[in-house]
Backbone as CSV, one residue per row, in Angstrom:
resi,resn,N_x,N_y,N_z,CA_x,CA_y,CA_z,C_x,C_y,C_z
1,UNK,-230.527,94.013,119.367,-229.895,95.318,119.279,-228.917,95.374,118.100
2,UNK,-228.130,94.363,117.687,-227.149,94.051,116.449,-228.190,94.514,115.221
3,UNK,-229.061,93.685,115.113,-229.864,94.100,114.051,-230.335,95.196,113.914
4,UNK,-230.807,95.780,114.989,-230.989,96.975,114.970,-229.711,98.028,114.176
5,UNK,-228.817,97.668,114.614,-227.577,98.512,114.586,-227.101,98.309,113.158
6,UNK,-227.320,97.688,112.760,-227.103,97.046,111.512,-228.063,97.857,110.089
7,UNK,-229.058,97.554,110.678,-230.219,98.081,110.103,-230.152,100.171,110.036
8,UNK,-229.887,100.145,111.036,-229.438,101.569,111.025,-228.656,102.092,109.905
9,UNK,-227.276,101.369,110.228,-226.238,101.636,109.005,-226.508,101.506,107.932
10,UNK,-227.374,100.573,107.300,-227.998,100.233,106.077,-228.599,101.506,105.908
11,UNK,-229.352,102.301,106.528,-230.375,103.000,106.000,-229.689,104.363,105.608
12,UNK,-228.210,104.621,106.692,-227.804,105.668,106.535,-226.505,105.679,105.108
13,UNK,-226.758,104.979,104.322,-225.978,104.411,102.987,-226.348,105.594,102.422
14,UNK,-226.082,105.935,101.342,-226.315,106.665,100.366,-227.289,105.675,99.185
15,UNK,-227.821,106.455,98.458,-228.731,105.413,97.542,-228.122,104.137,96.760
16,UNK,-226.742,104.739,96.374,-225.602,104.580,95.223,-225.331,103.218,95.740
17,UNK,-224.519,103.808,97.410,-224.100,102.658,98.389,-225.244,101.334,98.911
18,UNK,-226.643,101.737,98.842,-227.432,100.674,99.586,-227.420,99.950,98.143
19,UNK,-227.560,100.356,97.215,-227.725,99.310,95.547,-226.308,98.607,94.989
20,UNK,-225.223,99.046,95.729,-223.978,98.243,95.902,-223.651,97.241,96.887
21,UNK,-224.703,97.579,98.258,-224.302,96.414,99.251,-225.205,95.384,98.811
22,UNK,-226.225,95.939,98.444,-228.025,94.592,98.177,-226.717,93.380,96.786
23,UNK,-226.635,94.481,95.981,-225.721,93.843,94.983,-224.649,92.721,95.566
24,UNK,-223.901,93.106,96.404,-223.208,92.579,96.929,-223.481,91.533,97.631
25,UNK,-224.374,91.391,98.349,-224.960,90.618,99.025,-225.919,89.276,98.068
26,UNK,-226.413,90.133,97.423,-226.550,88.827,96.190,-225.440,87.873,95.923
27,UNK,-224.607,88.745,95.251,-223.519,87.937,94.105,-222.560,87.236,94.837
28,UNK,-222.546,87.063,96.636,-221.577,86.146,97.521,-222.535,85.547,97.507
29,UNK,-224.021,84.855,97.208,-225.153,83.891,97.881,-224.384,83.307,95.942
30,UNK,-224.947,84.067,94.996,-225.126,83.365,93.603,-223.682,82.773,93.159
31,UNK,-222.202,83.565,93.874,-221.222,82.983,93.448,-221.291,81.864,93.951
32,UNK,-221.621,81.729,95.136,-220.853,79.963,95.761,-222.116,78.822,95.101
33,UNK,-223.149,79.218,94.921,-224.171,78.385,94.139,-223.300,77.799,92.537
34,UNK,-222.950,78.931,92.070,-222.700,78.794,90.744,-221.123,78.210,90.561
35,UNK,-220.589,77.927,91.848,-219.653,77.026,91.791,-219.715,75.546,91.825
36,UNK,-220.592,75.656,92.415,-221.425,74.126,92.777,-222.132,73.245,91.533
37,UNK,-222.674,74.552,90.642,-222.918,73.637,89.325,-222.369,74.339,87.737
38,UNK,-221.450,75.049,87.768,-221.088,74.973,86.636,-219.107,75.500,86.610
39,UNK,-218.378,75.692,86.060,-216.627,75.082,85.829,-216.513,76.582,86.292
40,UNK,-215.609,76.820,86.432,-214.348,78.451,86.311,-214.824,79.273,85.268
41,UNK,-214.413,78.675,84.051,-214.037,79.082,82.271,-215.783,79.845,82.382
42,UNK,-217.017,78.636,82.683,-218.079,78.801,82.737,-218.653,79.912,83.151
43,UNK,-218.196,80.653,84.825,-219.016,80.896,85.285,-218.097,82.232,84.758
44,UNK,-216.801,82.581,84.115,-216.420,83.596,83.711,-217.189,84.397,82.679
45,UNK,-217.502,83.258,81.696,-217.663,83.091,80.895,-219.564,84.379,80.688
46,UNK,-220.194,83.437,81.760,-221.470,84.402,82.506,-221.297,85.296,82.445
47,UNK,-220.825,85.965,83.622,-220.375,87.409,84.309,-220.223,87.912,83.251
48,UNK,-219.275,87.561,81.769,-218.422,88.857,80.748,-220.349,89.122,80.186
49,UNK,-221.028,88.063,80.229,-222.334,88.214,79.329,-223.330,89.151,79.963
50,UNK,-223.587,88.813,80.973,-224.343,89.403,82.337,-223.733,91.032,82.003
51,UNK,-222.950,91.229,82.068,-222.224,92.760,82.394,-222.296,93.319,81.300
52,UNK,-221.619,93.022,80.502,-221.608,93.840,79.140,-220.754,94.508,79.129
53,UNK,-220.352,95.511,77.989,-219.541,96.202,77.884,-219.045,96.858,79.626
54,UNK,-217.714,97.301,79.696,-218.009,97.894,81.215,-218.479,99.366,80.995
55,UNK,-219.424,99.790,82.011,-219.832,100.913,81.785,-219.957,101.311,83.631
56,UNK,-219.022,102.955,83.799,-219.194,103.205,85.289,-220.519,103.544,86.393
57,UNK,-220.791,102.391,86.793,-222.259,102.381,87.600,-221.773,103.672,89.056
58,UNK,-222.762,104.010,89.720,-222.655,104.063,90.986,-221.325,104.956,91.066
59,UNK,-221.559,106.473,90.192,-220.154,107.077,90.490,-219.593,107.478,92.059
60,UNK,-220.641,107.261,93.052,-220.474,107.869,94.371,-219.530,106.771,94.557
61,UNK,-219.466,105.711,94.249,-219.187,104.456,94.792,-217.520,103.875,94.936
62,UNK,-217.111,104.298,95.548,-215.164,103.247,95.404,-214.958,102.515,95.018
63,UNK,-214.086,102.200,94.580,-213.753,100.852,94.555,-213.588,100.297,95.997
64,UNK,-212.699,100.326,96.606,-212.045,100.124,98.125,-213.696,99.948,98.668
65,UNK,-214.605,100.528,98.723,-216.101,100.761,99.303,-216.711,99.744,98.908
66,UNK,-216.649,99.575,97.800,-217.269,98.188,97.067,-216.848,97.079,97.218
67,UNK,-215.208,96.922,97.567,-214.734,95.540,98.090,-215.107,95.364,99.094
68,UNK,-215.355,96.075,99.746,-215.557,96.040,101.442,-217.210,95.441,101.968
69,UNK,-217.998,96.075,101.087,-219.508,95.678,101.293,-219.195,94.318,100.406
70,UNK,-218.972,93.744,99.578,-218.578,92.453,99.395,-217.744,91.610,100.212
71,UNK,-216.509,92.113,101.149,-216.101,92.051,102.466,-217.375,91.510,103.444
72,UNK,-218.231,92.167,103.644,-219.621,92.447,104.663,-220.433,91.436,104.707
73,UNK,-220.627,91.627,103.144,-222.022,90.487,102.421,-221.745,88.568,102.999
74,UNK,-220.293,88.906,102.876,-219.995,86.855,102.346,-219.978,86.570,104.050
75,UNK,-220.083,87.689,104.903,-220.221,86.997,106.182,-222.081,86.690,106.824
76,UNK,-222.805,87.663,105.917,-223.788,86.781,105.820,-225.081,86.186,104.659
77,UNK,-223.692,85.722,103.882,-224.379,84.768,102.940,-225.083,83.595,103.287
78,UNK,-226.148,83.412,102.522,-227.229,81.953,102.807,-226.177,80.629,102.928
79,UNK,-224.860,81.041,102.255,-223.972,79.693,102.355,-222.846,79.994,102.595
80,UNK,-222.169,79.025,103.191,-221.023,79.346,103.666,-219.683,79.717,102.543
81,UNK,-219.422,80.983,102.784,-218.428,81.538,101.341,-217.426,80.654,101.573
82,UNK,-216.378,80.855,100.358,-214.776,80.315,100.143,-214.434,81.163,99.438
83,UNK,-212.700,81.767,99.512,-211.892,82.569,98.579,-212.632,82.744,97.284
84,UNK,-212.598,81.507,96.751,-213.111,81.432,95.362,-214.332,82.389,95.226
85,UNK,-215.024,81.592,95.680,-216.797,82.351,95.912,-216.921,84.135,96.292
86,UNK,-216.071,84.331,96.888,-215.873,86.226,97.415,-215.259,86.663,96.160
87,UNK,-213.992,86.008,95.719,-213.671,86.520,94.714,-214.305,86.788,93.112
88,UNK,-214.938,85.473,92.833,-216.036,85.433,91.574,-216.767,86.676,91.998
89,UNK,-217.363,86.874,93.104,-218.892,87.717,93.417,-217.878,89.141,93.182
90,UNK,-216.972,89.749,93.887,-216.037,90.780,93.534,-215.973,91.336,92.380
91,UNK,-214.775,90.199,91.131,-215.213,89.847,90.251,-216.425,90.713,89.319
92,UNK,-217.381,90.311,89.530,-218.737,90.315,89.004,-219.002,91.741,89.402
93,UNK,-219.175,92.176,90.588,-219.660,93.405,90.967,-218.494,94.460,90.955
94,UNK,-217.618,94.423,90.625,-216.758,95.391,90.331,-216.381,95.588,88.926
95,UNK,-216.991,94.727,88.187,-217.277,94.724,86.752,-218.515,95.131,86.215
96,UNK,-219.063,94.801,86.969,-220.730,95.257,87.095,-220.658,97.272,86.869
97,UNK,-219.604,97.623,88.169,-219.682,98.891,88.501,-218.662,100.068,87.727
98,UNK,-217.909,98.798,86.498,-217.022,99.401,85.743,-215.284,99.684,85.746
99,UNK,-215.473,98.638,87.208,-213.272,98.706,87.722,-212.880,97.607,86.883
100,UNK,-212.009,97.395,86.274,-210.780,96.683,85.772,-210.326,96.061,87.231
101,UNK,-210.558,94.631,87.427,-209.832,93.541,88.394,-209.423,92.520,87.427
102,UNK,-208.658,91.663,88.221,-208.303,90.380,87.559,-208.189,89.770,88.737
103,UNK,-208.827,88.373,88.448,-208.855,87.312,89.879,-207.514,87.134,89.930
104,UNK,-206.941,86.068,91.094,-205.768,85.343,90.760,-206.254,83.707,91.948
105,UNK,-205.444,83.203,91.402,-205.352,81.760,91.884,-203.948,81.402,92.000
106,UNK,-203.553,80.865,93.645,-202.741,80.316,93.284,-202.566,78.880,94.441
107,UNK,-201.489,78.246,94.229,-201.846,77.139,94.932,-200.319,76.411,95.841
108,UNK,-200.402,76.039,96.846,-199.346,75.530,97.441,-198.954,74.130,97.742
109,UNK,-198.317,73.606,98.399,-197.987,72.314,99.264,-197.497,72.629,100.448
110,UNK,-198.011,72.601,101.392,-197.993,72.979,103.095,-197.844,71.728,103.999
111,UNK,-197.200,71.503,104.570,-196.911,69.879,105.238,-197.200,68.813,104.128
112,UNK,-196.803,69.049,103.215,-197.388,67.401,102.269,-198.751,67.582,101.222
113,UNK,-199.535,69.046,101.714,-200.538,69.054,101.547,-200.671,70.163,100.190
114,UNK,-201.521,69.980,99.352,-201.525,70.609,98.169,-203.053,71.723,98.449
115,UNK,-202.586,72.728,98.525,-203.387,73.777,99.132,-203.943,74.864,97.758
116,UNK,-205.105,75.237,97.758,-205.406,76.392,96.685,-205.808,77.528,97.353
117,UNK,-205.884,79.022,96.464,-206.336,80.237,97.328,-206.416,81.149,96.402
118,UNK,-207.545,81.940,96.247,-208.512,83.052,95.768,-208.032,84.649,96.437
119,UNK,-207.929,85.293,94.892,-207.883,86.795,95.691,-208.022,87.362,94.467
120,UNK,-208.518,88.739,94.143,-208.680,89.824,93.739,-207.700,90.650,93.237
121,UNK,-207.468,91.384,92.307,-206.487,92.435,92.011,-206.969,93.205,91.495
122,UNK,-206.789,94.415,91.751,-207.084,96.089,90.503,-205.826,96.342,90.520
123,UNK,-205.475,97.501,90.029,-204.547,98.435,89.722,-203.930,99.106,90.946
124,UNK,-204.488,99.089,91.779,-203.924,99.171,93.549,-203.592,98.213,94.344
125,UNK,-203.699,97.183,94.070,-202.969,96.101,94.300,-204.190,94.948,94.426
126,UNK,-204.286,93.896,95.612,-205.374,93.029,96.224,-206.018,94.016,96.925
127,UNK,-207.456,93.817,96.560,-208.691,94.285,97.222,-209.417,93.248,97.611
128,UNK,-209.296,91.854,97.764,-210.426,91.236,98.505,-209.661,89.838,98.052
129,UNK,-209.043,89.065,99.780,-208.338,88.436,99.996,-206.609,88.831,99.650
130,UNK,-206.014,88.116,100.064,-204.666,88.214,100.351,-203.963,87.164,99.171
131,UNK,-202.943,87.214,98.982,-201.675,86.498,97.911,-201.402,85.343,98.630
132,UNK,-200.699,85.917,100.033,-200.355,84.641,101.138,-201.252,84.970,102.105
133,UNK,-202.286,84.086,102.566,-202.843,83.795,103.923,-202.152,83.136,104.706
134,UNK,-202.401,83.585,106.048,-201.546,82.414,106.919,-200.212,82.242,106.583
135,UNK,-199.593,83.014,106.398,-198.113,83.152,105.686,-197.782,82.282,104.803
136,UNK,-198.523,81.516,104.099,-198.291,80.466,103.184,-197.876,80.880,102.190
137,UNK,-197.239,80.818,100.981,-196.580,81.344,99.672,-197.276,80.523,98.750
138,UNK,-198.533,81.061,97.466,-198.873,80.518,96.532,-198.038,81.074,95.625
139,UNK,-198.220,80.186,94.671,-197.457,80.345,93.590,-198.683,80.374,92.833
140,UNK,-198.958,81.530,92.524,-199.699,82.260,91.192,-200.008,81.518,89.959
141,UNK,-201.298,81.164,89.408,-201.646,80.178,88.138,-201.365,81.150,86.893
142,UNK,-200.649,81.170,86.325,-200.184,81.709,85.537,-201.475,81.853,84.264
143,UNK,-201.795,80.908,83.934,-202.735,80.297,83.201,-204.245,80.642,83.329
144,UNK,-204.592,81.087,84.564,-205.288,81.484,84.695,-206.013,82.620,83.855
145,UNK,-205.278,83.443,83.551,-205.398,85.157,83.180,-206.109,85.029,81.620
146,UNK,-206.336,83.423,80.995,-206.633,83.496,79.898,-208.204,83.042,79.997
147,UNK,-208.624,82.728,81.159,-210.027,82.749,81.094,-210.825,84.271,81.660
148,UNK,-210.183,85.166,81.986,-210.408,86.558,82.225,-209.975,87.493,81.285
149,UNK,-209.424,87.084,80.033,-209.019,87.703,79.314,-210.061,88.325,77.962
């Protein structure tokens, strides 16, 4: 009956929306692959090539709408997602569709323990993942912003 129900909602998408979730649903399976065999700098490096100039896809489409079916997708990706992996695929498909994001990374020490964490930014703030999870406080890679640049 889930599938069913599921399947339903899919169909009742708009055209715009079903070629943003399929999208979506790709690029959480191809991000966490493409972490597995090639660097950060690398797989940035892709995406700016892959995309091209930005140009606005899918005007029906949100932003907020588009994080969200990328939200959707990484719960059933062929592999098990991570911050990183939602965020690259985000990333990618919100560049794909013409929004201005910038990843962020940042990283902690929690009992002793040296912790990292993935999230998203547009111009409205985080759209896909959080700054602090679990109330933890990263401290933001500063450094980062020059391989998205």
């Amino acid at each position: 009956m889930a599938v069913m129900n599921r399947l339903s909602k899919f169909a009742s998408l708009s055209r715009d929306e079903k070629r943003v979730a399929l999208l979506a649903a790709g690029s959480t399976t191809a991000a966490r692959i493409a972490l597995m065999i090639w660097s950060l700098p690398e797989i940035v490096k892709i995406v700016g090539k892959v995309n091209g100039p930005r140009v606005r896809r899918y005007q029906s489409v949100s932003l907020l709408r588009a994080a969200r079916f990328i939200d959707q997708a990484s719960g059933y990706s062929l592999l098990p997602t991570t911050c990183l992996s939602r965020t690259i695929a985000a990333y990618f498909v919100l560049s794909r569709l013409g929004f201005s994001s910038t990843p962020g990374i940042g990283v902690s020490k929690v009992n002793g323990k040296f912790a990292a964490h993935a999230w998203l930014e547009c111009e409205d703030g985080v759209v896909i993942g959080t700054k602090s999870p679990d109330g933890d406080n990263y401290q933001p890679l500063d450094s980062l912003a020059r391989f998205f640049a």
